[in-house]
C-alpha positions, -999 to 999 in steps of 0.1 A, spaced: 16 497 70 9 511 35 -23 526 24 -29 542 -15 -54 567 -17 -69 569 -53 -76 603 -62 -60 614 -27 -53 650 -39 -92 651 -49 -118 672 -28 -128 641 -11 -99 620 -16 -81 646 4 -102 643 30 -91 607 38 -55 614 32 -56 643 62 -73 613 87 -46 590 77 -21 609 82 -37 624 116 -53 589 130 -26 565 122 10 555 117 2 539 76 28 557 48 -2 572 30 5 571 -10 -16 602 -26 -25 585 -65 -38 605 -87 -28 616 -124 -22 657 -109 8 645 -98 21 680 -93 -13 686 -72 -2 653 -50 34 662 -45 25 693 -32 0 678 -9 29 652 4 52 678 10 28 698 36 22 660 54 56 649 59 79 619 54 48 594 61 29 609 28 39 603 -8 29 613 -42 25 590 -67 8 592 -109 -23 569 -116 -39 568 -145 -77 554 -137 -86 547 -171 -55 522 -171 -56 491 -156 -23 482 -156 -17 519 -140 -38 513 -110 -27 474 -106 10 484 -100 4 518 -77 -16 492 -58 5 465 -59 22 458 -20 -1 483 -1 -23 466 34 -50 489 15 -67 508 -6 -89 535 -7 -113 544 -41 -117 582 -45 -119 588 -81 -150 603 -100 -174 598 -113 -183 562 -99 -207 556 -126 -177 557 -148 -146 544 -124 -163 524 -92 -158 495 -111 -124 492 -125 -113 505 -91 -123 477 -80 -113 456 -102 -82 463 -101 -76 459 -62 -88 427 -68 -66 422 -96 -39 434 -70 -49 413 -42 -56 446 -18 -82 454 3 -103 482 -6 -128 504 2 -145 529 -13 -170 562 -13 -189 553 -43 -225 569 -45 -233 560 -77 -262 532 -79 -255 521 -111 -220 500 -107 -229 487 -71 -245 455 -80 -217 448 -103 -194 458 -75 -209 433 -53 -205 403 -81 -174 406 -75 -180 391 -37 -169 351 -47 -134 363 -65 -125 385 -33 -131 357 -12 -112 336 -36 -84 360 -37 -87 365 1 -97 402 3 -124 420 12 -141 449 -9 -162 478 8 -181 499 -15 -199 529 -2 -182 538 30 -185 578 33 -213 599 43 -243 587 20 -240 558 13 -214 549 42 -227 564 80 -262 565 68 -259 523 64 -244 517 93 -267 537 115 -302 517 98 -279 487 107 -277 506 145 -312 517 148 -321 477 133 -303 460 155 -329 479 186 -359 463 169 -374 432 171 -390 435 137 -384 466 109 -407 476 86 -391 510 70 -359 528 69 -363 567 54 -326 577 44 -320 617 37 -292 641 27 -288 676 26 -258 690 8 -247 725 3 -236 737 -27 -209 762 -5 -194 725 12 -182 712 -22 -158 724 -50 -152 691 -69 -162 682 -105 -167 645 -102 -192 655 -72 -212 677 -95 -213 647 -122 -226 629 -91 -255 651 -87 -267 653 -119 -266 612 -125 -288 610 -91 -309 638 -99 -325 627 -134 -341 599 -149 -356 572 -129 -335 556 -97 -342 525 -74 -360 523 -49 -374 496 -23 -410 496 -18 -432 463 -5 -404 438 -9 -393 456 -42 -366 468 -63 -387 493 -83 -375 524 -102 -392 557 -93 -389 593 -110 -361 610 -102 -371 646 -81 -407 632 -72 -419 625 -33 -409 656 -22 -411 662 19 -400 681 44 -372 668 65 -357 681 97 -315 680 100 -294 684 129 -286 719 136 -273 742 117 -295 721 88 -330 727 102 -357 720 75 -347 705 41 -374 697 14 -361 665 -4 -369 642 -30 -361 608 -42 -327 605 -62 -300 580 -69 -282 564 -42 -270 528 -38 -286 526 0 -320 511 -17 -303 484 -34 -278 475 -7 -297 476 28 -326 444 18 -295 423 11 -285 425 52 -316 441 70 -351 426 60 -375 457 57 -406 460 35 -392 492 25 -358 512 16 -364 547 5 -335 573 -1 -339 611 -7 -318 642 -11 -313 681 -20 -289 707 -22 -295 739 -5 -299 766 -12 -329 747 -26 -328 770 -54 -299 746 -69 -321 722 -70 -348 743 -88 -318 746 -119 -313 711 -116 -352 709 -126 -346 734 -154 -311 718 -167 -331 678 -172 -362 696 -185 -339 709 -213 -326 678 -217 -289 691 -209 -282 663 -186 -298 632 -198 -266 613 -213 -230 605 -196 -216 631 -219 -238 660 -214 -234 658 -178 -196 657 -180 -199 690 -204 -226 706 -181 -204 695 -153 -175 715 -168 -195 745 -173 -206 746 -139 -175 738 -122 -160 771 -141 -185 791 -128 -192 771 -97 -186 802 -73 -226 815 -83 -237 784 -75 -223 781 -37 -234 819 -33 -260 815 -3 -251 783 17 -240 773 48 -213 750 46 -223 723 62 -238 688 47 -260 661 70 -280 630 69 -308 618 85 -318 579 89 -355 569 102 -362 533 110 -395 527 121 -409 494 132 -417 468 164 -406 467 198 -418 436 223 -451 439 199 -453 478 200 -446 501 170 -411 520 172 -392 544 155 -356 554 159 -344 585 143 -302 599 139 -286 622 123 -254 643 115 -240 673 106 -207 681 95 -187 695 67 -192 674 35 -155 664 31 -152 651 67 -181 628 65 -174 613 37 -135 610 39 -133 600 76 -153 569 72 -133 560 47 -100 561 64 -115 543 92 -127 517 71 -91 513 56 -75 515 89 -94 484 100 -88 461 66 -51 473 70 -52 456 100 -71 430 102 -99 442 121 -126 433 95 -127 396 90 -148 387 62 -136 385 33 -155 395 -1 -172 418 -13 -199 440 6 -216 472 14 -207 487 48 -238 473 65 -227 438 54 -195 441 75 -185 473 96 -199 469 133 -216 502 141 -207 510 179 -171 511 171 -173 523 139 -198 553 156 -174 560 184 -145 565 158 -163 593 140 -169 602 179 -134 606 183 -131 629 156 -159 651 161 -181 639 143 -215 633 165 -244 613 156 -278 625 174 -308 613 180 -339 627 162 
């Protein structure tokens, strides 16, 4: 069994490279265009991990390092820039993929692709890490316990101390500005970026998190499986003083294009040890689905707690585990409430420490 991680040697990528190589028997191909980064990587794993050059902005790069693998797994940022060719190209490849995209804006594009992968026999997973990725499959959990759902509330909490990755600071920016979707009464509406802030309580050592609504693919995903009147999706950084700059830095208008936030990205990420100064390191999500039970109103509340890397990389393997061996049978393209089965899927992260609690 042969599984390629895209962007293995990244500061998620990695993350899903460590489970493979821990959780199953798979030779475990670390892609990524620091090929010096990735052979040093390999070299710590032994003989079952091996480094290999991809270039994402080449399609005929990422079609051959794909080319013969049982799966794939899509770790390269940003998403708004590489989600799709990604995909793409496993397509193009005939692989099964899955990936942690949480971007909103190549999702729906992403799941266009859903007629060609059944054509070509595959099946395509977007969005299986932390948020999106856990947080759909537990609305698809707490769904599944009522006879009739009228809301699901996602939140995240990041810290800025549980993250050292560019691509994941290009992330924030892109969900934090502008205006991002949203399901409200049967709707696909767009609502400003930082508004609707509330109070949230996280699993321990979390506690209290003020959000506010930002850009996530869970609102545009979730109404295509689970029929709610309403799909909402909010997030922060702590120390909420982060988010406070974030305020400042679209005010200024320093993060409003694809290109300022790369260079804004840049400049953080060189100083990015004054903007961790403060945190705990430790990242969560909460998901609240409220709605009927044998006629009576019902809400059902989980959440998690964990170390950023680990919730978003450990799904991920799982999820390429299972296409690797046949475990998931439909084929095309979905999000990971469209196919993954949450008890198993739940007792997985179980397995490897990762706990879901009820709220």
């Amino acid at each position: 069994m042969k599984i390629v991680v895209l962007g293995g040697c990244g500061d998620m990528g990695s993350h899903v490279v460590y489970d493979l190589i821990q959780t199953s028997e798979a030779e475990v191909v670390i892609a990524d265009y620091r090929v010096k980064v990735a052979e040093e990587m390999a070299s710590t794993l032994g003989e079952r991990a091996k480094a290999a050059f991809v270039d994402a902005t080449d399609p005929a790069s990422l079609k051959k390092i794909l080319e013969g693998a049982d799966a794939a797994v899509g770790c390269i940022g940003p998403f708004y820039k590489f989600a799709l060719p990604l995909a793409k190209a496993a397509l193009e490849a005939r692989v099964n993929y899955v990936d942690i995209c949480d971007d909103y804006g190549p999702v729906e594009s992403i799941l266009a692709l859903d007629e060609a992968a059944r054509q070509a026999g595959i099946t395509i997973i977007t969005g299986l890490g932390w948020t999106p990725g856990i947080t759909n499959v537990l609305a698809k959990h707490a769904s599944r316990q009522l006879d009739e759902v009228e809301e699901i509330n996602i939140a995240w909490t990041g810290s800025a101390s549980d993250s050292k990755g560019l691509a994941v600071i290009m992330h924030v920016f892109y969900a934090s500005t502008g205006e991002v979707p949203s399901w409200i009464n049967g709707q696909l509406v767009k609502v400003k970026a930082s508004s609707g802030k509330e109070t949230v309580e996280f699993p321990a050592p979390l506690g209290k998190v003020k959000v506010f609504h930002c850009g996530h693919p869970e609102p545009i995903t979730i109404p295509r499986y689970i029929k709610a009147k309403t799909v909402t999706l909010k997030g922060a950084l702590i120390p909420d003083w982060n988010n406070k700059a974030l305020e400042v830095f679209a005010a200024l208008k320093l993060i409003d294009t694809p290109a300022k936030m790369e260079r804004m990205a840049k400049l953080i990420h060189s100083i990015e040890g004054i903007f961790r100064v403060g945190g705990v390191a430790c990242s969560g999500a909460k998901v609240t689905v409220k709605g009927r039970k044998d006629g009576q109103p019902k809400t059902i509340s989980y959440g998690v707690a964990d170390r950023m890397g680990r919730l978003t990389g450990i799904p991920a393997s799982i999820g390429a585990q299972w296409l690797a061996k046949g475990l998931i049978p439909q084929k095309g393209a979905f999000a990971p409430e469209g196919c993954i089965e949450p008890e198993p899927f739940l007792e997985e992260l179980a397995k490897r420490g990762i706990k879901v609690v009820g709220m």
